[in-house]
N, C-alpha and C positions, 0 to 999 in steps of 0.2 A: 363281729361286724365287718361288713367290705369295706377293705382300703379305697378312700376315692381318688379317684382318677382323674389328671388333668391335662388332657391331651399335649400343652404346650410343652409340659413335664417330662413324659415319654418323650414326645418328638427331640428336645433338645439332650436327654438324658443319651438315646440312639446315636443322636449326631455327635456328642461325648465321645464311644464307643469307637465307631468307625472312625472319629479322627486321630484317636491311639493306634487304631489298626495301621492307618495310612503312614503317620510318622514312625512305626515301630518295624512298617516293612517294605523299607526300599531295597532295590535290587543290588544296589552297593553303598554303604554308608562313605565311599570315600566320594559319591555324583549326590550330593544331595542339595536341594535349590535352600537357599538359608532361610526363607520362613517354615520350611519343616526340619528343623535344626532349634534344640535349646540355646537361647543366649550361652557363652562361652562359660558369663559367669556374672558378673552384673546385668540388668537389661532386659527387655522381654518381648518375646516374638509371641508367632499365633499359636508356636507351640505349646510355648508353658504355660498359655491358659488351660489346656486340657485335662489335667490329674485337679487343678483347682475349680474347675468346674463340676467333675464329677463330685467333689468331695461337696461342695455345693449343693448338686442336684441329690446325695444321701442324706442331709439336712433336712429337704424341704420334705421325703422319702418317710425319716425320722415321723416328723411331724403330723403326719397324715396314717401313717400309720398306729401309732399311739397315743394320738390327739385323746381317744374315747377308751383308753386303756387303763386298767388300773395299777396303781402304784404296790404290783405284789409279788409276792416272789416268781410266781409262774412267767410273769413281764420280764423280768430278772432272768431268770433262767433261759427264755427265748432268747434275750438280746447277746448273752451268755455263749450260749451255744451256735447264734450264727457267727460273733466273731472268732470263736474258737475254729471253725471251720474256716474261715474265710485265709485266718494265721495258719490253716492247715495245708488251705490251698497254693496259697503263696510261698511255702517251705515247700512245697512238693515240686514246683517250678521250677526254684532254684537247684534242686537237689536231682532236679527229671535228667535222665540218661537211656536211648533208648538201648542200651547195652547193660547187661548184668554187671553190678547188684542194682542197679538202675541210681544211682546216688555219685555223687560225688563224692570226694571225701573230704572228711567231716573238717580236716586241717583247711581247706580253700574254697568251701561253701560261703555264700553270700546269705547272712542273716535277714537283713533289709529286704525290703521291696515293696512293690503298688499293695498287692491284695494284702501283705501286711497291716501297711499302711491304715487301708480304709479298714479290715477288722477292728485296729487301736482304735481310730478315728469314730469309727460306729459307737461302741463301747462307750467312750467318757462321754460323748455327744448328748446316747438317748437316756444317761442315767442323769446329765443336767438337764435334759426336755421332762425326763420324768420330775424330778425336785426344784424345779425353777420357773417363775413366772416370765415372761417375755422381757421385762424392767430389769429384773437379775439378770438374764442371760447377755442385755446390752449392758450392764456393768462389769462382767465377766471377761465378754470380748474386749473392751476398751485396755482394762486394768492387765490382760492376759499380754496384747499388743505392745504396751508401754512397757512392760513387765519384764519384754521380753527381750526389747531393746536396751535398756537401759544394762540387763544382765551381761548379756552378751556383746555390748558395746562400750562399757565402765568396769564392769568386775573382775578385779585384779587377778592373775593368775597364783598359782602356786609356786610356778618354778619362778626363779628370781630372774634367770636371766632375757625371759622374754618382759619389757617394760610396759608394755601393754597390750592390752588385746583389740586388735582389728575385726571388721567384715571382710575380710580375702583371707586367701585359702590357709591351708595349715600350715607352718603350727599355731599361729598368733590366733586362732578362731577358736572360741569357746565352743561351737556347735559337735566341729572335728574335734577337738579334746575332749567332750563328753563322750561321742559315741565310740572315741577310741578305747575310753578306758572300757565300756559296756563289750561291745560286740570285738575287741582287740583287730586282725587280722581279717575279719569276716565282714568286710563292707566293702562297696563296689568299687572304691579306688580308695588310696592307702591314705592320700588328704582330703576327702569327704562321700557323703553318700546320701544323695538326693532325696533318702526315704528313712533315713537313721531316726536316733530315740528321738535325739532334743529338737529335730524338727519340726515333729510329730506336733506338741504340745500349738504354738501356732496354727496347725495346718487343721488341727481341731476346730480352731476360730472359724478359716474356711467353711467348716462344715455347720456349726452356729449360728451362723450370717444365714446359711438355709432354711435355717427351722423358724428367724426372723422373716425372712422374705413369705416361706408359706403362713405365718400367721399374717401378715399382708393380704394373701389369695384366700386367708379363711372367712377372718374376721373383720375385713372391712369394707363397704360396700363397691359394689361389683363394679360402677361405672366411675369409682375412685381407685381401683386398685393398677390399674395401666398408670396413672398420673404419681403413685405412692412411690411406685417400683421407680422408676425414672427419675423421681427428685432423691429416691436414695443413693440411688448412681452415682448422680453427679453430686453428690455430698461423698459419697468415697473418694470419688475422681479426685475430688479437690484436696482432700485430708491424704490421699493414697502420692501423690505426685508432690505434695509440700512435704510431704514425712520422707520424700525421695532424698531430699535434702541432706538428712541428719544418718537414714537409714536405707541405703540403694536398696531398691526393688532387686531381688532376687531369690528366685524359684529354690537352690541347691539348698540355700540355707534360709529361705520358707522368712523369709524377712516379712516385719510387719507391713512395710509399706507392699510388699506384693499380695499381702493376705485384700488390702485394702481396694488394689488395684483390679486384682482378676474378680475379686466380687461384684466389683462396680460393674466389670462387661459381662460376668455372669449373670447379675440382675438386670443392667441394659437388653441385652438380648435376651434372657426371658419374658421381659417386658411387651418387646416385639413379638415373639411368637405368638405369648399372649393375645394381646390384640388381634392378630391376625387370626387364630386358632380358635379362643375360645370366646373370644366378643363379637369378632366378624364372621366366623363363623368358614373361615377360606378353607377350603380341603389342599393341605399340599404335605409334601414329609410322612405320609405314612410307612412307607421303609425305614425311615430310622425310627418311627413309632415301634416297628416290628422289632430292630435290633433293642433299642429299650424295654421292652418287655422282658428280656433275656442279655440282659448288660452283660450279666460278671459271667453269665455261660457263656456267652458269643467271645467277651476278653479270653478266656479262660481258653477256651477248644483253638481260637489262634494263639496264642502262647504258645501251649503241646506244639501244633502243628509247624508253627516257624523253627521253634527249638530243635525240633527233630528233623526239618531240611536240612538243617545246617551241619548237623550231625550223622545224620545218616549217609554213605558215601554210595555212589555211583560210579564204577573203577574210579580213577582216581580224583574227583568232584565229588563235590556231598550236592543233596538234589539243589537245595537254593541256586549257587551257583550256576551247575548242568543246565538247570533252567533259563536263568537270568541270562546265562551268555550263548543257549541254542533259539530263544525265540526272543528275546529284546537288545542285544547288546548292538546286531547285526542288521537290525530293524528300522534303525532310526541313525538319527547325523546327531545327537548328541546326545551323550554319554549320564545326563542327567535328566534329559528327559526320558532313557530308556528306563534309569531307574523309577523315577516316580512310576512310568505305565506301569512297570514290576507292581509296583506300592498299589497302585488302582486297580488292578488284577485283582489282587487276592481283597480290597475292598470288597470287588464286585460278588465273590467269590461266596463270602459273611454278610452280605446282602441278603444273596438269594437265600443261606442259608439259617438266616435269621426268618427273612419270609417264611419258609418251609414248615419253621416248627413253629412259627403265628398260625398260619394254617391248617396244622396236625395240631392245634392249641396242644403243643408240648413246652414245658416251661420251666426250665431248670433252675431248681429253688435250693440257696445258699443260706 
């Protein structure tokens, strides 16, 4: 059966997309304007909605996709084999080198990362959408949230001489002491890693709150489902910024109250496009329709591409740079908006070429 489609979905899934591209590719990380910049470490900008949004819009993905599917091993096996791929694709990133043996080695490779991430994340999601009615799945995220707080903000360590354990960085942080024992050496800084195991487990939540939101957009009537989305919101809003209290909203280590938070603007702004898109009927966003269509290929082919600027060398410049400082650095009177144009270049760049392959209906499937 065909997956259905819900315009607002693509559109915001695309705008997802391109705003990773934007934060992931300034011309120099040392010019960059601080709302495309993650909070330091508590806090939340407009960046760190982004990875939680996506895992959001795989939720609602989830849902529509195996709403009319049967609970069988073939189901299994699909869900199986895109995440194994997806874990394939995101070890291939980290380990991408465009010089022979093309890897890094094995001693200083980074385990962790996005596409990791969302393979786990897909995995546990569609096998509780398979085995769980919507009632379960909101007892699941509550229990999961509290669950997670309480663990890693109350339970006592093992060494004696740390006295308790904190939310800030390592060593006193249960998050960092899990994924140190797991992944040792191999995470993206030596006191935490934004994509590690035990983050995972939360950021799952994230992705659950999707598959809540599209049984919203499925099952219940059309000219209540803008008014559902919005008072869900502001029911996060309110639970997400009280729970600030006990538990800082924070992206690194995937805190409940940030699961609570960036869902509330994930379902707020789905909300609105909603309406506009699919009840008003407004034509606007079909470019980032086009890059939705083709998410993780359009992620994916700028990963390669940026990775291998920076690495590839141009006498003595690797291209990023060559580039950055032969046509933007010179260009403009400040140094940070040379960078962003950088950033919005290669946007424009994944634009068109997301267009191209809407067009060519070429569609690279993960």
């Amino acid at each position: 059966m065909k997956t259905q489609r819900i315009e607002s979905v693509d559109i915001l899934r695309g705008f997802t997309i391109t705003a990773m591209i934007l934060v992931n590719t300034p011309g120099s990380w040392s010019h960059v304007y601080t709302p495309l910049l993650h909070a330091e470490w508590h806090g939340l900008t407009p960046t760190d909605l982004i990875f939680p949004f996506f895992l959001f819009i795989v939720g609602i993905s989830i849902y529509f996709s195996f709403n009319n599917k049967s609970n069988s091993s073939s189901t299994y096996k699909k869900i199986i084999i895109r995440s194994l791929k997806l874990l394939g694709l995101g070890l291939f990133l980290n380990a991408f080198s465009p010089n022979y043996p093309f890897v890094e080695e094995i001693a200083t490779m980074r385990f962790p990362g996005i596409l990791q991430r969302i393979g786990c994340v897909f995995l546990v999601s569609s096998i509780l959408f398979l085995n769980c009615n919507w009632k379960s799945l909101l007892v699941i995220c509550v229990s999961v949230l509290i669950g997670y707080w309480l663990f890693i903000g109350f339970m006592p360590f093992p060494n004696s001489e740390i006295i308790r354990p904190t939310f800030d960085r390592a060593p006193n942080n249960w998050v960092n002491y899990i994924d140190l024992k797991i992944f040792g050496n191999h995470l993206w800084q030596k006191d935490y890693d934004p994509e590690g195991f035990f983050s995972t487990i939360p950021a799952i939540i994230s992705c659950v709150f999707g598959i809540l939101v599209a049984h919203i957009l499925h099952r219940i009537n059309l000219n209540m489902r803008v008014i559902y989305m919005v008072a869900l919101s502001l029911i996060l809003f309110v639970l997400g910024y009280v729970f600030n209290n006990w538990f800082p909203i924070n992206k690194a280590i995937w805190s409940s109250s940030f699961v609570l938070v960036t869902t509330g603007w994930a379902t707020l702004i789905l909300a609105a496009i909603y309406f506009l898109t699919d009840i008003l009927n407004f034509k606007f966003g079909s470019i980032f329709k086009y890059v939705g269509m083709n998410a993780i290929g359009i992620y994916f082919i700028s990963s390669i591409i940026s990775k291998s600027f920076y690495l590839i060398k141009v006498g003595e410049y690797n291209i990023h740079s060559y580039m950055y400082d032969s046509i933007f650095v010179h260009s403009v009177l400040s140094d940070k908006l040379a960078s962003l144009l950088y950033a919005l270049t290669a946007v424009m760049f994944y634009l068109f070429l997301a267009y191209f392959l809407a067009k060519k209906k070429i569609f690279i499937k993960v």
